[in-house]
mmJSON file of the N, C-alpha and C atoms, coordinates in Angstrom:
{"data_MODEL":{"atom_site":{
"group_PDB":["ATOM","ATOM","ATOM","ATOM","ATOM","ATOM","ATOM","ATOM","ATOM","ATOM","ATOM","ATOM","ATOM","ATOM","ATOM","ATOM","ATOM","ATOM","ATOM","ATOM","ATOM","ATOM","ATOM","ATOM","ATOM","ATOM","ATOM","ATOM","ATOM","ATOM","ATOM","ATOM","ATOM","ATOM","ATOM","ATOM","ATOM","ATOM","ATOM","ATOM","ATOM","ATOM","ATOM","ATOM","ATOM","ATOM","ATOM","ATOM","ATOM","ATOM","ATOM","ATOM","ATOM","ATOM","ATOM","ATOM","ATOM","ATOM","ATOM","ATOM","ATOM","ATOM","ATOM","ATOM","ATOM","ATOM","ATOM","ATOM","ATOM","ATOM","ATOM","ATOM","ATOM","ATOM","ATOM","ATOM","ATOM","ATOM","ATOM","ATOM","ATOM","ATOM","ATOM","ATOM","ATOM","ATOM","ATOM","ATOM","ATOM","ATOM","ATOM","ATOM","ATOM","ATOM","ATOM","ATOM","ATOM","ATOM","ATOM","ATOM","ATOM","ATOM","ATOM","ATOM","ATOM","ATOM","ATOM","ATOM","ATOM","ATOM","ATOM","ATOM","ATOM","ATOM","ATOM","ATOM","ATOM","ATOM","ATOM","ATOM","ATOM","ATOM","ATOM","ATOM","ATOM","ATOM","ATOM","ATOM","ATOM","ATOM","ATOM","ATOM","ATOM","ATOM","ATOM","ATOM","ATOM","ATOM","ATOM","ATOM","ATOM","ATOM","ATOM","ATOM","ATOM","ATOM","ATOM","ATOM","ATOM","ATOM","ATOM","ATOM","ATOM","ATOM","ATOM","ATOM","ATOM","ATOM","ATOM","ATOM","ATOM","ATOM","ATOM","ATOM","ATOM","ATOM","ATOM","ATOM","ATOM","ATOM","ATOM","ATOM","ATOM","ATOM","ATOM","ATOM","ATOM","ATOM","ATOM","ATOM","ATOM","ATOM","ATOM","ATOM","ATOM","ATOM","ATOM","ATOM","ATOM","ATOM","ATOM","ATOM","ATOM","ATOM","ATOM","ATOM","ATOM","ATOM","ATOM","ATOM","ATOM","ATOM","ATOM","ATOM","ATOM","ATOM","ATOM","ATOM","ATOM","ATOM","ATOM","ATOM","ATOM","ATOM","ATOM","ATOM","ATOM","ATOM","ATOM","ATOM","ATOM","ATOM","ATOM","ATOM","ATOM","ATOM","ATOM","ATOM","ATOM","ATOM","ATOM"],
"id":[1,2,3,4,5,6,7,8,9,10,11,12,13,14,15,16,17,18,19,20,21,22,23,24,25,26,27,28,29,30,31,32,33,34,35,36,37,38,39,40,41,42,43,44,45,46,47,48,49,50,51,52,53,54,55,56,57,58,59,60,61,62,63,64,65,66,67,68,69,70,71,72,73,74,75,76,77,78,79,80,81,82,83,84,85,86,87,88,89,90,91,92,93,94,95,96,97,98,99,100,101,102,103,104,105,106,107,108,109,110,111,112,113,114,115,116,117,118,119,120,121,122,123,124,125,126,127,128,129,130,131,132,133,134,135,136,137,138,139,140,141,142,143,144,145,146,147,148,149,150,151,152,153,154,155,156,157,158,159,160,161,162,163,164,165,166,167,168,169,170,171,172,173,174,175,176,177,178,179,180,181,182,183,184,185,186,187,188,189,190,191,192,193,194,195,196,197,198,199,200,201,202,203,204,205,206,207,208,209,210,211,212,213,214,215,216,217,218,219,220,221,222,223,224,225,226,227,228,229,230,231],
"type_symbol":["N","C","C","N","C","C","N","C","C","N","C","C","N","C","C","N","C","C","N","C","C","N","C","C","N","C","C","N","C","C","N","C","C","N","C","C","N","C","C","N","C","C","N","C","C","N","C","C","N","C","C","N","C","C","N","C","C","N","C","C","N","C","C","N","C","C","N","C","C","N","C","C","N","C","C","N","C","C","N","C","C","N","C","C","N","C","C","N","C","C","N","C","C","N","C","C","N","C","C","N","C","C","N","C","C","N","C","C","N","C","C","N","C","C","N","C","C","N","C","C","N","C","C","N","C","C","N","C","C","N","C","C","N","C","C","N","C","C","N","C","C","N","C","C","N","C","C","N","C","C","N","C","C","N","C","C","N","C","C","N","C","C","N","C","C","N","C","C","N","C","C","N","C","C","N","C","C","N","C","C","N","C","C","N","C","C","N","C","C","N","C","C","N","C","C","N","C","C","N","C","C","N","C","C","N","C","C","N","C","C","N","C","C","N","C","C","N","C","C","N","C","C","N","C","C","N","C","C","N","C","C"],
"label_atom_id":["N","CA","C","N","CA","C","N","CA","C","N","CA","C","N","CA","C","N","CA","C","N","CA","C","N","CA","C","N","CA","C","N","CA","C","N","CA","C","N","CA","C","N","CA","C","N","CA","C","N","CA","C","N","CA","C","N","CA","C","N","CA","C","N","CA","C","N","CA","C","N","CA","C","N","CA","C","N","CA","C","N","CA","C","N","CA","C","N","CA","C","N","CA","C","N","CA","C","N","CA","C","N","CA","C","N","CA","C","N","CA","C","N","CA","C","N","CA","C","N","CA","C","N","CA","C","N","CA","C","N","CA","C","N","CA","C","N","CA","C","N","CA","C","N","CA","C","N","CA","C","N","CA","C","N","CA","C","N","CA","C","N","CA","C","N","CA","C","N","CA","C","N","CA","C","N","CA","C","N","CA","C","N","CA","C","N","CA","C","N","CA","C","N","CA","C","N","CA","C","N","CA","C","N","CA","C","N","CA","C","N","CA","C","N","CA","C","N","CA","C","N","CA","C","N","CA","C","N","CA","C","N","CA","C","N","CA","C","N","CA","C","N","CA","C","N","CA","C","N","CA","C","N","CA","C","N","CA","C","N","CA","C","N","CA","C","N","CA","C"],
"label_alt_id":[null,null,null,null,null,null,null,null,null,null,null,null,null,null,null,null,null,null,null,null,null,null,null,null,null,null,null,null,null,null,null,null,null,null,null,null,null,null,null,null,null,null,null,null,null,null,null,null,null,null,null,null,null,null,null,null,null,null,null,null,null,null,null,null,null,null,null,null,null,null,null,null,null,null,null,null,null,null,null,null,null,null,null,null,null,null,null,null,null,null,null,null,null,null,null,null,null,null,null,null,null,null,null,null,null,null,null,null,null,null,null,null,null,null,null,null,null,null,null,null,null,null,null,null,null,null,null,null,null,null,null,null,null,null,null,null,null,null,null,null,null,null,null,null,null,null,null,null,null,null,null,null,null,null,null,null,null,null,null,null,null,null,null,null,null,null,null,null,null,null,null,null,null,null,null,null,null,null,null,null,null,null,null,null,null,null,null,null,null,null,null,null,null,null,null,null,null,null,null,null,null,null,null,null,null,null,null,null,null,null,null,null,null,null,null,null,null,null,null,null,null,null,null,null,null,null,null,null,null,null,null],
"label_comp_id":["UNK","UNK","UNK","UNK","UNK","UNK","UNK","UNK","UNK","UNK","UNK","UNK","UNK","UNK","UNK","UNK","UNK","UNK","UNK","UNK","UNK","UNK","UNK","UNK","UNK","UNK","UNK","UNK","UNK","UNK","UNK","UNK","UNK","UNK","UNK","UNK","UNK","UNK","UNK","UNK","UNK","UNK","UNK","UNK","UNK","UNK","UNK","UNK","UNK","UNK","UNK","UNK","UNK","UNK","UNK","UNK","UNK","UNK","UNK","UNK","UNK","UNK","UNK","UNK","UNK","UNK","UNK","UNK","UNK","UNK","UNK","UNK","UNK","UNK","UNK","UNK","UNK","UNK","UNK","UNK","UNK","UNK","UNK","UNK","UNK","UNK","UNK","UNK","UNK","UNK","UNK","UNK","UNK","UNK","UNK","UNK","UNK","UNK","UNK","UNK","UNK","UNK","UNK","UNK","UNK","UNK","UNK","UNK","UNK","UNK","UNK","UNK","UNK","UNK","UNK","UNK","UNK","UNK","UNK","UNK","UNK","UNK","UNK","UNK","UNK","UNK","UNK","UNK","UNK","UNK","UNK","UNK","UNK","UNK","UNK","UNK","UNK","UNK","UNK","UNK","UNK","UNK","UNK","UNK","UNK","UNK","UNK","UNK","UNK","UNK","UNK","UNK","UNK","UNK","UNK","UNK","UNK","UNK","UNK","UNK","UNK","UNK","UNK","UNK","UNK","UNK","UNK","UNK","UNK","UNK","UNK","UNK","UNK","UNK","UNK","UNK","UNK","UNK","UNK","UNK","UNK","UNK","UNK","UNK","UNK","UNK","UNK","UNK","UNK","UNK","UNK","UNK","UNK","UNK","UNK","UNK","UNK","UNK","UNK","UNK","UNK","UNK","UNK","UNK","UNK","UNK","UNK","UNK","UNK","UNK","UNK","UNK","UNK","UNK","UNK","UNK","UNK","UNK","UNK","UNK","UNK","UNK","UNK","UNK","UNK","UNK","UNK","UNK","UNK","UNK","UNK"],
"label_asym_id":["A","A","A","A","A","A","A","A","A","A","A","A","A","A","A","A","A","A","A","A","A","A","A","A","A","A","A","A","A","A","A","A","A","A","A","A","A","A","A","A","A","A","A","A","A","A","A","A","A","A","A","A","A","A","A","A","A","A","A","A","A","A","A","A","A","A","A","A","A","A","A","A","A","A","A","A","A","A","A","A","A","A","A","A","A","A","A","A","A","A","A","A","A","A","A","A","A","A","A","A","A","A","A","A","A","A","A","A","A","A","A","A","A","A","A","A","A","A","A","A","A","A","A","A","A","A","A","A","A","A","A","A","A","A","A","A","A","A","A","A","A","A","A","A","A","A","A","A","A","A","A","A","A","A","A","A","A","A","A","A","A","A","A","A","A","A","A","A","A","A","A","A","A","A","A","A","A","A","A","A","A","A","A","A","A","A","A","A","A","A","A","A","A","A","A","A","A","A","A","A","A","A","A","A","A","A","A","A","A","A","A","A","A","A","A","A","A","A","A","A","A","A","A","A","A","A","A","A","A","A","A"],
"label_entity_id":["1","1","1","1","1","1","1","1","1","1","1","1","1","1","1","1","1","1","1","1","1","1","1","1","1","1","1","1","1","1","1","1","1","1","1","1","1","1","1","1","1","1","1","1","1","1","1","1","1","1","1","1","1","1","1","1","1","1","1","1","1","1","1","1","1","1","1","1","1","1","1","1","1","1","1","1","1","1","1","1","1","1","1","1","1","1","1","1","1","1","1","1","1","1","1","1","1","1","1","1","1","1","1","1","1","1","1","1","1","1","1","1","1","1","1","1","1","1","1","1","1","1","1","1","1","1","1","1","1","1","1","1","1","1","1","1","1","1","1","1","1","1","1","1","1","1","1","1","1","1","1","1","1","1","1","1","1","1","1","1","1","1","1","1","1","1","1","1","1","1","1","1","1","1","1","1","1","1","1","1","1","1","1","1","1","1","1","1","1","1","1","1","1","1","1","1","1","1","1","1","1","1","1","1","1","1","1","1","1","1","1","1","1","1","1","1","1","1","1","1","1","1","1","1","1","1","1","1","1","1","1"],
"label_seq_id":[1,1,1,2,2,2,3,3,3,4,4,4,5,5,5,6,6,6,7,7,7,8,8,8,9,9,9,10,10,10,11,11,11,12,12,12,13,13,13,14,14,14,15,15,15,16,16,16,17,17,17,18,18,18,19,19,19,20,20,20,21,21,21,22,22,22,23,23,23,24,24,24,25,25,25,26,26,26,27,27,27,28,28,28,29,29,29,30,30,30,31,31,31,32,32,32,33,33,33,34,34,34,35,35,35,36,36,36,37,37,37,38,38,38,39,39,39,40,40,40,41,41,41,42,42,42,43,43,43,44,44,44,45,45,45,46,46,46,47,47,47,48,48,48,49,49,49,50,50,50,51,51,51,52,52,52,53,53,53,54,54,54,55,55,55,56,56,56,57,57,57,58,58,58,59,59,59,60,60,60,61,61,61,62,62,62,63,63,63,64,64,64,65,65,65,66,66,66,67,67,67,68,68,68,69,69,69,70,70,70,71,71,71,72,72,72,73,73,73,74,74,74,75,75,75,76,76,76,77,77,77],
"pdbx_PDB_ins_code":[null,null,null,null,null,null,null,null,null,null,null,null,null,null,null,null,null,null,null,null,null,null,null,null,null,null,null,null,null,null,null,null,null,null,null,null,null,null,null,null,null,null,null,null,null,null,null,null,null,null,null,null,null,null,null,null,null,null,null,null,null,null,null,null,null,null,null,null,null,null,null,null,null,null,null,null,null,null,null,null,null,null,null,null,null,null,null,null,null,null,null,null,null,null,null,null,null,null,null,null,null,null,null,null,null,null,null,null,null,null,null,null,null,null,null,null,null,null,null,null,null,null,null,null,null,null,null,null,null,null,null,null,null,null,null,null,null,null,null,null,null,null,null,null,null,null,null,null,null,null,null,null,null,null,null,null,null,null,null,null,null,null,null,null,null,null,null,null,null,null,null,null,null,null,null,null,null,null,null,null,null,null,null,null,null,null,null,null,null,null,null,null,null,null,null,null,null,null,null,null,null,null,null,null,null,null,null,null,null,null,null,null,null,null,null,null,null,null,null,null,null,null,null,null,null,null,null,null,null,null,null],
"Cartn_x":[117.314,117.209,117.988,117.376,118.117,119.172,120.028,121.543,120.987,121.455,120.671,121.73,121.047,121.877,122.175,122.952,122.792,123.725,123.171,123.962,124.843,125.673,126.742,127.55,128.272,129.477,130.83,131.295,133.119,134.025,134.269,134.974,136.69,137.145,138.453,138.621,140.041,140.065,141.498,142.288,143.494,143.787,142.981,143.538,142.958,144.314,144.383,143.046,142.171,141.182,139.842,139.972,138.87,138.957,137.394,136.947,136.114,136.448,135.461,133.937,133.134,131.686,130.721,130.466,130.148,128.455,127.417,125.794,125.118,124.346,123.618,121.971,121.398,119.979,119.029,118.032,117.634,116.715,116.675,115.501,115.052,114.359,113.108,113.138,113.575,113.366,112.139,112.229,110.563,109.803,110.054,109.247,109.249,110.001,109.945,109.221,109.692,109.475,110.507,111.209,112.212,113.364,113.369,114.206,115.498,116.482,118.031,118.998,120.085,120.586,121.592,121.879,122.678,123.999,125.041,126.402,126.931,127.009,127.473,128.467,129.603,130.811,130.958,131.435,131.285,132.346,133.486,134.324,133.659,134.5,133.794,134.605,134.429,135.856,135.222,136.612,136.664,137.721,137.349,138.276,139.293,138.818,139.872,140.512,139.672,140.072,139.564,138.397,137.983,137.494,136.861,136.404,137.386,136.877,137.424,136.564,137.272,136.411,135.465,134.016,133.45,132.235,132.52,131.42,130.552,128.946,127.902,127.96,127.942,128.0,127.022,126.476,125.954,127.05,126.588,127.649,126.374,126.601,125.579,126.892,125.712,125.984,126.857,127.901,128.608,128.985,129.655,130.234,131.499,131.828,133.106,134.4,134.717,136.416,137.136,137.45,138.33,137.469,138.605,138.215,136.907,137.341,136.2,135.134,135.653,135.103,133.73,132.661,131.212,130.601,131.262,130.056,131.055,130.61,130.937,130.834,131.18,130.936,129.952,128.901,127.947,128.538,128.082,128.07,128.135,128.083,127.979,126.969,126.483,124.898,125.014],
"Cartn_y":[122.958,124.036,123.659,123.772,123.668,124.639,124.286,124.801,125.734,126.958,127.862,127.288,127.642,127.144,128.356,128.481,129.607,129.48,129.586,129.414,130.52,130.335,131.565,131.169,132.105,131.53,131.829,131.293,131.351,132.348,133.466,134.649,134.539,133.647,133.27,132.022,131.396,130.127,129.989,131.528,130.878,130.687,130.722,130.389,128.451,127.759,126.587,126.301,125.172,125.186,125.815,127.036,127.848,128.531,128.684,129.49,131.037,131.705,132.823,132.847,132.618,132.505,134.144,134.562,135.994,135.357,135.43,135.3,136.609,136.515,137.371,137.735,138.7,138.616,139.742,139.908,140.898,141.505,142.869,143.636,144.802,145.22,145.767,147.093,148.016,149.512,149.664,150.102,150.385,151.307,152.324,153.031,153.535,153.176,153.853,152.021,150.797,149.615,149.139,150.019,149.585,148.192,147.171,145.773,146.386,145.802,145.981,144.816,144.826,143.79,143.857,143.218,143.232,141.619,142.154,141.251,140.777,139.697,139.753,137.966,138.492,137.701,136.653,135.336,134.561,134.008,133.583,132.1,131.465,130.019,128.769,127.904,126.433,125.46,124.391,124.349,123.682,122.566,121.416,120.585,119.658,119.628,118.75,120.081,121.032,122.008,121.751,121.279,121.006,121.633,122.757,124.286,125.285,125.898,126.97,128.238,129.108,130.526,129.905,130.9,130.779,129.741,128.505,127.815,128.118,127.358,128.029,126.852,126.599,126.381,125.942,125.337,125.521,125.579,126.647,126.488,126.002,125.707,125.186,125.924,126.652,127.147,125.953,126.191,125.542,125.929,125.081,126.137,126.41,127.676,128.643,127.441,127.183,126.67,127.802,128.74,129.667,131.542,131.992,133.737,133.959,133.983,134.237,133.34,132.261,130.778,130.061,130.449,129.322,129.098,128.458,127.954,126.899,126.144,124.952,124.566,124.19,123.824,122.386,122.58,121.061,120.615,121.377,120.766,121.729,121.234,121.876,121.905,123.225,123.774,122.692],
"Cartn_z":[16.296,15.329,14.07,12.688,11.709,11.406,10.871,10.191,8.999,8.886,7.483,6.397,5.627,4.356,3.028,2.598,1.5,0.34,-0.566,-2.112,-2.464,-3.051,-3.397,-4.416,-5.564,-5.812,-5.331,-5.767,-5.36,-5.794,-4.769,-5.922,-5.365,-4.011,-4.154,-3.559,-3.925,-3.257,-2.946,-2.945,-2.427,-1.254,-0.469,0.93,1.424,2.415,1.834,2.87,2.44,3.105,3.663,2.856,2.985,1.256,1.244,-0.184,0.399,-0.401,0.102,-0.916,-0.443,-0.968,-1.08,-2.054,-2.349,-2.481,-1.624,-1.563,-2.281,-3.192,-3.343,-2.537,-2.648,-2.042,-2.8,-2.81,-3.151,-2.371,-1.811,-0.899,-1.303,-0.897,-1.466,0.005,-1.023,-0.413,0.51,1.797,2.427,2.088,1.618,1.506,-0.502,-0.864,-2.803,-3.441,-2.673,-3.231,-4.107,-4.668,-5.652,-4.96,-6.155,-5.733,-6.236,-5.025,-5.583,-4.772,-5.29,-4.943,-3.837,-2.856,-1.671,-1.732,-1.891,-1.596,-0.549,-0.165,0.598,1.321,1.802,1.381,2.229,2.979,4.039,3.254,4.604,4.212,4.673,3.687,4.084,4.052,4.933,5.047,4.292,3.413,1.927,2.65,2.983,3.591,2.225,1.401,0.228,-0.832,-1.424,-1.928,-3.838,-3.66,-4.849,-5.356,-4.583,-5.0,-5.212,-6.854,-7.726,-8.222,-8.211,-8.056,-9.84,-9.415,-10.441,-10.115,-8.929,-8.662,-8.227,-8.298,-7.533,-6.527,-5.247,-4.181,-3.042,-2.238,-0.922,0.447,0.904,2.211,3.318,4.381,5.708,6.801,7.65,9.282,10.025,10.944,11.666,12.988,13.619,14.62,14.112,15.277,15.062,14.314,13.008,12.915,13.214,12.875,13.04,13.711,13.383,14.277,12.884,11.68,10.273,9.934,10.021,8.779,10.243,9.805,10.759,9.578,8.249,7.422,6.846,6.035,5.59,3.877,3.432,1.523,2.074,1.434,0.989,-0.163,-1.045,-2.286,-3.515,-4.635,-5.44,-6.105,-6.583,-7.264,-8.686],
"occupancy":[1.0,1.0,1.0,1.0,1.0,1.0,1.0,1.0,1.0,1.0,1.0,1.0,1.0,1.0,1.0,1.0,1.0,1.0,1.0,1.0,1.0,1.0,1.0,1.0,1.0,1.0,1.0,1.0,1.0,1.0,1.0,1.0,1.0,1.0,1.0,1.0,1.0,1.0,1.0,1.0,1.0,1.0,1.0,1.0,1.0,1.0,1.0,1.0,1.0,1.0,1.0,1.0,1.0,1.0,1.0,1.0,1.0,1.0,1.0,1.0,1.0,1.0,1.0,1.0,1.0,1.0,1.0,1.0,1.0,1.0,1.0,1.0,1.0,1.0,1.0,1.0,1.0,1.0,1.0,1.0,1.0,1.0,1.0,1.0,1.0,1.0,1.0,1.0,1.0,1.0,1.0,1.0,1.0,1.0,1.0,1.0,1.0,1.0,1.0,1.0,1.0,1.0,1.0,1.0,1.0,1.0,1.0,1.0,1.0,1.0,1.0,1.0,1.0,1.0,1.0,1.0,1.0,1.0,1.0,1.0,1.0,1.0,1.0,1.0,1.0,1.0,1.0,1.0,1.0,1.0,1.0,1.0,1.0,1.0,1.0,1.0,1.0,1.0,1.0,1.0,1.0,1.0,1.0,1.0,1.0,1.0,1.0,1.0,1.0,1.0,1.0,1.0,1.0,1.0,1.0,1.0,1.0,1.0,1.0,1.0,1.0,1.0,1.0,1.0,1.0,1.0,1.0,1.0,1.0,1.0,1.0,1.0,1.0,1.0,1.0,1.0,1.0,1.0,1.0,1.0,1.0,1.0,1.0,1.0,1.0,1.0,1.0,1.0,1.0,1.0,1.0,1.0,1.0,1.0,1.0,1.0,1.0,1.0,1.0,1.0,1.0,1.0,1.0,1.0,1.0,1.0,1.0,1.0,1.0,1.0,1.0,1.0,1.0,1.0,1.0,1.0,1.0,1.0,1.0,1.0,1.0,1.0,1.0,1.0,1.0,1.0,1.0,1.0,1.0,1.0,1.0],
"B_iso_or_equiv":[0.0,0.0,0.0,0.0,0.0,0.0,0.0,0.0,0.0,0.0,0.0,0.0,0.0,0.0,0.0,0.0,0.0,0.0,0.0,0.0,0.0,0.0,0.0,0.0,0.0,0.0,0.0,0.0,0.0,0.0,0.0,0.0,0.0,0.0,0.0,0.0,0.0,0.0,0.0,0.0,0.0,0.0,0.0,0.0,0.0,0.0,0.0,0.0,0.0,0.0,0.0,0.0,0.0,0.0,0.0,0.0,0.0,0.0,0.0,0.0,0.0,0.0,0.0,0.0,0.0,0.0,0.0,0.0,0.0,0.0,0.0,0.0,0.0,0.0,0.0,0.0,0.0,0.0,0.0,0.0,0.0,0.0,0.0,0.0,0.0,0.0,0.0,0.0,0.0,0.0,0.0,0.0,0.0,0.0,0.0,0.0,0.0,0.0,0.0,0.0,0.0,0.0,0.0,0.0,0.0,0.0,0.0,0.0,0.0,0.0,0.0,0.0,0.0,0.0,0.0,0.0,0.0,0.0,0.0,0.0,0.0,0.0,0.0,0.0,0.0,0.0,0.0,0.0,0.0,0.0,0.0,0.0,0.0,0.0,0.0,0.0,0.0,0.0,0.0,0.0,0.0,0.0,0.0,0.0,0.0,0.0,0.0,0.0,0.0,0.0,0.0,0.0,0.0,0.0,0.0,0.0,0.0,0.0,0.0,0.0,0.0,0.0,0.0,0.0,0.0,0.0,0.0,0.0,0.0,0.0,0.0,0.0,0.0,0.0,0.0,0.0,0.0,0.0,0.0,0.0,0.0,0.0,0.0,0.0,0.0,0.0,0.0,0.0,0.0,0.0,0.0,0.0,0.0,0.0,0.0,0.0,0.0,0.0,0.0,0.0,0.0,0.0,0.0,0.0,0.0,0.0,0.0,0.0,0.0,0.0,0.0,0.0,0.0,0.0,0.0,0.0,0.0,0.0,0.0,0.0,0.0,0.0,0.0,0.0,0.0,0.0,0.0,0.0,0.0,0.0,0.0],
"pdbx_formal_charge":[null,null,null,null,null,null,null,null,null,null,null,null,null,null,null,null,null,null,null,null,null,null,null,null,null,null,null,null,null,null,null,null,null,null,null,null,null,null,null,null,null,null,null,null,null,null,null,null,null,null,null,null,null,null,null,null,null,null,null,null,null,null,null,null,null,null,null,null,null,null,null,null,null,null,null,null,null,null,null,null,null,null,null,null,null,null,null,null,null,null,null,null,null,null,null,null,null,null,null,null,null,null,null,null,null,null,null,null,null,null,null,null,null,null,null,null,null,null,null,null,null,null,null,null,null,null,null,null,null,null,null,null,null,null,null,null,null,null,null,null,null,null,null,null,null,null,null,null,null,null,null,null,null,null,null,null,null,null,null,null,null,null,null,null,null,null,null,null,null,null,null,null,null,null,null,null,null,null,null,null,null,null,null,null,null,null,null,null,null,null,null,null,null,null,null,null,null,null,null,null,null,null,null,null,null,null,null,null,null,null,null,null,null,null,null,null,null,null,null,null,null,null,null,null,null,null,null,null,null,null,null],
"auth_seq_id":[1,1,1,2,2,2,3,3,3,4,4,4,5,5,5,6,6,6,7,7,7,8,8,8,9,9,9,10,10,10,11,11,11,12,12,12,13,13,13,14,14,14,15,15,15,16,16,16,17,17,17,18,18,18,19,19,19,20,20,20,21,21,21,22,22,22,23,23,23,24,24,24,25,25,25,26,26,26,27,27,27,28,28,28,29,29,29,30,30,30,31,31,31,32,32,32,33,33,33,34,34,34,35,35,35,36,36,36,37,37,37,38,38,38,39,39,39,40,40,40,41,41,41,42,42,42,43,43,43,44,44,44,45,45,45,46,46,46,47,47,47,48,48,48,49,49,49,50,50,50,51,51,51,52,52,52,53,53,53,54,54,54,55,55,55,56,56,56,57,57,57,58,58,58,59,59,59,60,60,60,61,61,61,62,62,62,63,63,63,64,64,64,65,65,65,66,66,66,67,67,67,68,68,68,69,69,69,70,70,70,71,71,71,72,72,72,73,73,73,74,74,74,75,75,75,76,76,76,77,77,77],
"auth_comp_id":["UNK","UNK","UNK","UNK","UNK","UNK","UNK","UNK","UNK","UNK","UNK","UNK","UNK","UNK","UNK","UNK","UNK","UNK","UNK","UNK","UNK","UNK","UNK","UNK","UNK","UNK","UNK","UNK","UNK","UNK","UNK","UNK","UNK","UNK","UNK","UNK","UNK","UNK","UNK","UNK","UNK","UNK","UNK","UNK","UNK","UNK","UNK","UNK","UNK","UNK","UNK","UNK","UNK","UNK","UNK","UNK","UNK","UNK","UNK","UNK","UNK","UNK","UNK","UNK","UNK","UNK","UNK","UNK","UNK","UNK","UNK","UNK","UNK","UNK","UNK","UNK","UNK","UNK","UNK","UNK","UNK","UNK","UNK","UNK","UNK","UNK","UNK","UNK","UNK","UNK","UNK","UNK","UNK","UNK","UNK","UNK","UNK","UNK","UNK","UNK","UNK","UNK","UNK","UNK","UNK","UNK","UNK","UNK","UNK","UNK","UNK","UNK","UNK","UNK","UNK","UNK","UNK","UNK","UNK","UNK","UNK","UNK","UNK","UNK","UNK","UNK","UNK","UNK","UNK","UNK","UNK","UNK","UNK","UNK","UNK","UNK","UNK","UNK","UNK","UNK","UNK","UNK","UNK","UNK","UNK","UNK","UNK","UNK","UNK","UNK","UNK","UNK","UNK","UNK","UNK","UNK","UNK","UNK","UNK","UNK","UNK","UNK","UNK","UNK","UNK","UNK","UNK","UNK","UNK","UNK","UNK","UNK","UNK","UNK","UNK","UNK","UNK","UNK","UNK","UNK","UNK","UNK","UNK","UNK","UNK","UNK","UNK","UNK","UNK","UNK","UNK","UNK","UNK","UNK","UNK","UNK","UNK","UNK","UNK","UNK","UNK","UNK","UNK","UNK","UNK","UNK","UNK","UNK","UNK","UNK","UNK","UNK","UNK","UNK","UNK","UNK","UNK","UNK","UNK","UNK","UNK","UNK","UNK","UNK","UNK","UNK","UNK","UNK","UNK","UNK","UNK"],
"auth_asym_id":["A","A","A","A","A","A","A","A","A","A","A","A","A","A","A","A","A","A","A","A","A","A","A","A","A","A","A","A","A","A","A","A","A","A","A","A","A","A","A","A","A","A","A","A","A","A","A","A","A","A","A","A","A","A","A","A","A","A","A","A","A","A","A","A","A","A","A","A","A","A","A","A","A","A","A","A","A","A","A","A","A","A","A","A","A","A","A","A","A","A","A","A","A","A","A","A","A","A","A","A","A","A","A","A","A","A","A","A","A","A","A","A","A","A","A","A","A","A","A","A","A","A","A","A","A","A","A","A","A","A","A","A","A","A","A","A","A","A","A","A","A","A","A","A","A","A","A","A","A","A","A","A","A","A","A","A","A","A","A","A","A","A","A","A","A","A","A","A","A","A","A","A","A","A","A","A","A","A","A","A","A","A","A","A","A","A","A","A","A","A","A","A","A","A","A","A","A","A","A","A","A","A","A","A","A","A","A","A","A","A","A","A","A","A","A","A","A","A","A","A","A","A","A","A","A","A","A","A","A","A","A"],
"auth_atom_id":["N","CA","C","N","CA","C","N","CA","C","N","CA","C","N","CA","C","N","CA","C","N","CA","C","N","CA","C","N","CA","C","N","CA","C","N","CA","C","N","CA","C","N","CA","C","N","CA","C","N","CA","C","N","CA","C","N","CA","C","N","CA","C","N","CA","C","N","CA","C","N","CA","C","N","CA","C","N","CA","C","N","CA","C","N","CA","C","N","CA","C","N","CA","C","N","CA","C","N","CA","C","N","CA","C","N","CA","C","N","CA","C","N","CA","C","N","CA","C","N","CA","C","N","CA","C","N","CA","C","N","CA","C","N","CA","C","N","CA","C","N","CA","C","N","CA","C","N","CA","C","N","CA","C","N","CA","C","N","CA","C","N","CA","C","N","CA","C","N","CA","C","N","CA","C","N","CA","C","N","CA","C","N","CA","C","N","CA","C","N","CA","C","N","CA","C","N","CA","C","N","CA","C","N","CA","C","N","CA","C","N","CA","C","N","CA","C","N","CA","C","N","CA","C","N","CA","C","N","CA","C","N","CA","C","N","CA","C","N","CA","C","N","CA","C","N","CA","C","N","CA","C","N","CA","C","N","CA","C","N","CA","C","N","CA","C","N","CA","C"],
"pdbx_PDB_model_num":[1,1,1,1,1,1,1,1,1,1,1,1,1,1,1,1,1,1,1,1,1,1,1,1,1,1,1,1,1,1,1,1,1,1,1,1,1,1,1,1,1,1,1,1,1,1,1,1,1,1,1,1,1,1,1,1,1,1,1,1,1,1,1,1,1,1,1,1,1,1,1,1,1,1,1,1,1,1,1,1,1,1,1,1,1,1,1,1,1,1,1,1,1,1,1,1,1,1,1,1,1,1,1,1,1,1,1,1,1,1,1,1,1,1,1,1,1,1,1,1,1,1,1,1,1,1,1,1,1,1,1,1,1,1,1,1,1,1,1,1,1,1,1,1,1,1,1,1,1,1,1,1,1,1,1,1,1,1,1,1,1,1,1,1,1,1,1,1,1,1,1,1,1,1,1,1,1,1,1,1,1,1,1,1,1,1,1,1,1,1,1,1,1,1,1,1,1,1,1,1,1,1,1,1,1,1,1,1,1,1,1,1,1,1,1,1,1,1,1,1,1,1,1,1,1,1,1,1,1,1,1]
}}}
């Protein structure tokens, strides 16, 4: 099974080794149709710490590092 992947940017990075990654999405009301937007926040393990709030990001699915953090930094957008 592939690893999901999802783009986000960076809204903190002080914690050492992890960034917190804020994903956006957009869905679509069932029954009016109206599009709106949904937030939503994931840490991610930043192993050197080269990520700074403000980046756009890929994180990739992992297993469990910690009790919060199952995603990972790829790269940068």
């Amino acid at each position: 099974m592939s690893k999901r992947k999802l783009t986000g940017k960076v809204v903190s990075d002080k914690m050492q080794k992890t960034v917190v990654v804020q994903v956006e999405r957009v869905k679509e009301h069932p029954k009016y149709k109206r599009r709106y937007k949904i937030h939503k926040k994931y840490k991610a393990h930043d192993e050197k710490g080269e990520f700074h709030i403000g980046d756009t990001v890929v994180i990739e699915e992992t297993n469990p590092i910690s009790k919060d953090k199952k995603w990972k930094v790829v790269g940068r957008l």
